[in-house]
C-alpha positions in Angstrom: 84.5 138.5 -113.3 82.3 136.1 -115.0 78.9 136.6 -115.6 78.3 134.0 -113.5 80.6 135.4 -110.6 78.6 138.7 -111.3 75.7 137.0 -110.6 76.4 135.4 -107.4 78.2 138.4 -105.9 75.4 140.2 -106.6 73.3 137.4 -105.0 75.2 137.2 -102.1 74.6 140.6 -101.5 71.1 140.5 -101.8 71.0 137.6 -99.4 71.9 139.9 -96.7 69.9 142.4 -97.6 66.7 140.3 -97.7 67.9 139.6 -93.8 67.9 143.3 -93.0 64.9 143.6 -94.4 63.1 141.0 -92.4 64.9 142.5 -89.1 63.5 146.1 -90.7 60.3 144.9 -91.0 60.0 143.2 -87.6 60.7 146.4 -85.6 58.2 148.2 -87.8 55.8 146.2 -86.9 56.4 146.8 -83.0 56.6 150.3 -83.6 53.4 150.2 -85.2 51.7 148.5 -82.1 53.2 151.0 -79.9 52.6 154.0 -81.7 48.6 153.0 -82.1 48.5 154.0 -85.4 45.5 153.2 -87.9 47.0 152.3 -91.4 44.9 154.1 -94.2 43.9 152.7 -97.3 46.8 154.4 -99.0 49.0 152.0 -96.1 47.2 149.5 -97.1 48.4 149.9 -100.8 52.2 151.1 -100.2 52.7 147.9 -97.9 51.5 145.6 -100.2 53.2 147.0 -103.5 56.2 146.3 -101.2 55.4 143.4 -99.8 54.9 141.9 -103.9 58.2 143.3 -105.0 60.1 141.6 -102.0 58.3 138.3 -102.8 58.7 138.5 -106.2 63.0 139.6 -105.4 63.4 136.1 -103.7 61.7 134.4 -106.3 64.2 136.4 -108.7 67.3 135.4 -107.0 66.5 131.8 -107.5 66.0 131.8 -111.2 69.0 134.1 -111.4 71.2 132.1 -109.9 70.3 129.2 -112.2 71.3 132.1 -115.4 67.1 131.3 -116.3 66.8 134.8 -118.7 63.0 133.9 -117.5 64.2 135.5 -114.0 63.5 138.8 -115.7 59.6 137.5 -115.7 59.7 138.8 -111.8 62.2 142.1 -112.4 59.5 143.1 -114.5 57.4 142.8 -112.2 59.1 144.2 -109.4 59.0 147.5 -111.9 55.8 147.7 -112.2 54.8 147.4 -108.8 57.8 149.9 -108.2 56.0 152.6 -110.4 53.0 152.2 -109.0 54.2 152.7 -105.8 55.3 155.8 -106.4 52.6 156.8 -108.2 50.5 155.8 -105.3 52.8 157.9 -102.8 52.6 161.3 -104.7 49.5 161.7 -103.6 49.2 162.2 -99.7 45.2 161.2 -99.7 43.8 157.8 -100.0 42.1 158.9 -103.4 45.4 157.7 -106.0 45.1 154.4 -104.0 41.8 153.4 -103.9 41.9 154.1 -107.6 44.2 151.5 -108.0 42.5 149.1 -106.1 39.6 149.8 -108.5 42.0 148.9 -111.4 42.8 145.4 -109.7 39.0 144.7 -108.9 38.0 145.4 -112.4 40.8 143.6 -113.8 39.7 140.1 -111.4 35.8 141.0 -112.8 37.1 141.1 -116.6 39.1 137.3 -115.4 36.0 136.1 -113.8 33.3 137.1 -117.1 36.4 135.8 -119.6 36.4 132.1 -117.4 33.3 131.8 -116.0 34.3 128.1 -115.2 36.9 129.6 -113.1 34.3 131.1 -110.9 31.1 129.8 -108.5 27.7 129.0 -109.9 26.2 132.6 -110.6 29.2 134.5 -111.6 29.8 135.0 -107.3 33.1 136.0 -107.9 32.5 138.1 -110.9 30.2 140.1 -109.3 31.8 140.4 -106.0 34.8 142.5 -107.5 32.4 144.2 -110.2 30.6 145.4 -106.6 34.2 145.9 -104.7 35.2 148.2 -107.9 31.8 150.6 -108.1 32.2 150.6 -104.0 35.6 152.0 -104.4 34.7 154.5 -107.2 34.1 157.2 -105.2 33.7 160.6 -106.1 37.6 161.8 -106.8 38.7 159.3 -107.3 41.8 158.9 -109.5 41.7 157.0 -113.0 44.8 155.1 -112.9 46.1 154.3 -116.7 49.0 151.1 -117.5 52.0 151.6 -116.3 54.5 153.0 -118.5 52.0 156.3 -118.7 51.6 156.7 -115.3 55.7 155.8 -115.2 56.1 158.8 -117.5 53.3 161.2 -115.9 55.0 160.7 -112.4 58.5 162.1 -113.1 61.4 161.7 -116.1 63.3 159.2 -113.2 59.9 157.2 -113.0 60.2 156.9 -116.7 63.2 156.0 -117.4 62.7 153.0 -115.3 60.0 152.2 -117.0 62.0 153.0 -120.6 65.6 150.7 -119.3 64.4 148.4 -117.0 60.7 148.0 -117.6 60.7 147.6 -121.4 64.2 145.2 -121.0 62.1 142.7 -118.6 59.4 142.3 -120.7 61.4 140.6 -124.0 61.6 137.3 -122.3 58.0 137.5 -121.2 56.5 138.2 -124.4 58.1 136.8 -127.7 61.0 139.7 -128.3 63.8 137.4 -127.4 62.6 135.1 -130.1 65.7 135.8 -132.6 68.0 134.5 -129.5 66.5 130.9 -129.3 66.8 130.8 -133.2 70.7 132.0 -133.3 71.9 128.9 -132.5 70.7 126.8 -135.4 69.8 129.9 -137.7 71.6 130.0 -140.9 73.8 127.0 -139.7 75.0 124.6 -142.5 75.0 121.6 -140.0 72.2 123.0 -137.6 72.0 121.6 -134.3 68.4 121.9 -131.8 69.9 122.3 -128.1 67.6 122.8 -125.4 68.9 125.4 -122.5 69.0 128.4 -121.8 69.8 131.3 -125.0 73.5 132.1 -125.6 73.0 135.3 -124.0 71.5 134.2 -120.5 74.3 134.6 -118.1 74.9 138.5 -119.5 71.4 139.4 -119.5 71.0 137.9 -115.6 73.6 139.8 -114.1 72.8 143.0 -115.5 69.2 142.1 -114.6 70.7 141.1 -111.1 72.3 144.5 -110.7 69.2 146.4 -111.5 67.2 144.3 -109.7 69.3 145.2 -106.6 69.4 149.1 -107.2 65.5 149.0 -107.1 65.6 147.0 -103.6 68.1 149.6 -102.6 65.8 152.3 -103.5 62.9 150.0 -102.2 64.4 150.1 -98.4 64.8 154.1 -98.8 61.6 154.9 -99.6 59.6 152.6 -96.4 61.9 153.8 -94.0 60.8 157.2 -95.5 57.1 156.7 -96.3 55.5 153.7 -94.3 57.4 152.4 -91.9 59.4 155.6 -90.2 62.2 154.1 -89.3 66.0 154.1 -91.7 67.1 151.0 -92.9 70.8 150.6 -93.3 72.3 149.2 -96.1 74.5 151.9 -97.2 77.6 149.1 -97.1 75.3 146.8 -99.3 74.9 149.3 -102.0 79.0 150.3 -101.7 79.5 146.4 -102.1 77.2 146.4 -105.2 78.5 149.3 -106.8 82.5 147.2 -106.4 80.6 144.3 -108.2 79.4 146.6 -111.2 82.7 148.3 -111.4 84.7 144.8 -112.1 84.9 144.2 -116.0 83.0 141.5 -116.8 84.7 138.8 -119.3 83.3 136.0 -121.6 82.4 132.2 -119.1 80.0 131.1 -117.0 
């Protein structure tokens, strides 16, 4: 297969999986209203970690199947919301997830007191989150640190994510791919500016594509387990992807 072929296999795949998910979702949320249970905070947190890496998955697929290497932008993303989902989970009280909330408040207060043009007159913004963070910051609370720490703190698995995948996302949203725009024309006797996408898109995508759909895989695992109670079956998904991986992938589009 193509990279290309790869990457709409692979797409295909996750099409249906984004459908099980939305049918998983929907009888969660009846089971919720018949079971009368009150989420927690540390509900509150796992379910909307999810809920970012799912959005951000769909927003993936679309820049993947246009071979954009910028479609790693959102894997990356996906990661880090991964880890600190698990991070979040490990520990059964609310304490781990409130101190991530404190994170994000003081991270929108930092925003806010960088861009003050951004905000209200009187810094309202700014000191609404400064306020959210201190109310938050209760006593044992955990400290939560950047990701790849808390990655490597949580378990050698958590890390290696962080390590592959992680680290892998982040060259085409920082400036580490830089030496892959400049091949083209670098060290060329008759050099020649072509604006696309670098030489090693496709490749890059539908690796990104399959990791990308082990994480949902492990994604739909772990809320059946920890949030929503309920299995989510996709065990002929992941057979279907592991097929795709196993085909040698030749040079095209």
């Amino acid at each position: 297969m193509t990279p290309g072929e790869k990457i709409e296999a692979y797409a295909a795949t996750a099409d249906e999986l984004c459908a099980r998910i939305e049918e998983f979702v929907a009888h969660g949320n009846q089971g919720l209203k018949q079971s009368g249970y009150k989420l927690t905070s540390r509900d509150h947190v796992m379910i909307g970690l999810i809920l970012k890496i799912d959005s951000s998955f769909r927003a993936f697929l679309v820049d993947a199947r246009a071979q954009r290497v910028e479609s790693l932008h959102h894997l990356k993303t996906m990661v880090e919301a991964f880890i600190y989902l698990h991070v979040v989970s490990k520990d059964r009280s609310d304490l781990t997830a409130e101190g991530l909330l404190c994170k994000v408040y003081q991270e929108k207060e930092k925003f806010y007191r960088l861009n003050p043009t951004d905000d209200f007159d009187g810094g309202l913004l700014r000191l609404a989150h400064k306020t959210l963070a201190e109310l938050t910051r209760t006593e044992g609370t955990v400290s939560l640190g950047d990701v790849g720490p808390e990655a490597r703190k949580h378990s050698p698995e958590l890390g290696q994510w962080y390590e592959q995948v992680y680290r892998s996302a982040c060259e085409p949203a920082h400036v580490t791919d830089l030496l892959e725009f400049m091949e083209p024309f670098r060290f060329k006797t008759d050099p020649e500016i072509i604006i696309g996408n670098v030489t090693s898109a496709a490749f890059r995508v539908a690796t990104a594509t399959d990791q990308g759909l082990q994480l949902m895989f492990n994604l739909a695992t772990f809320a059946g387990d920890n949030v929503l109670k309920i299995r989510l079956d996709v065990d002929d998904l992941w057979q279907r992807a592991i097929a795709i991986r196993r085909e040698p992938t030749r040079s095209g589009g």
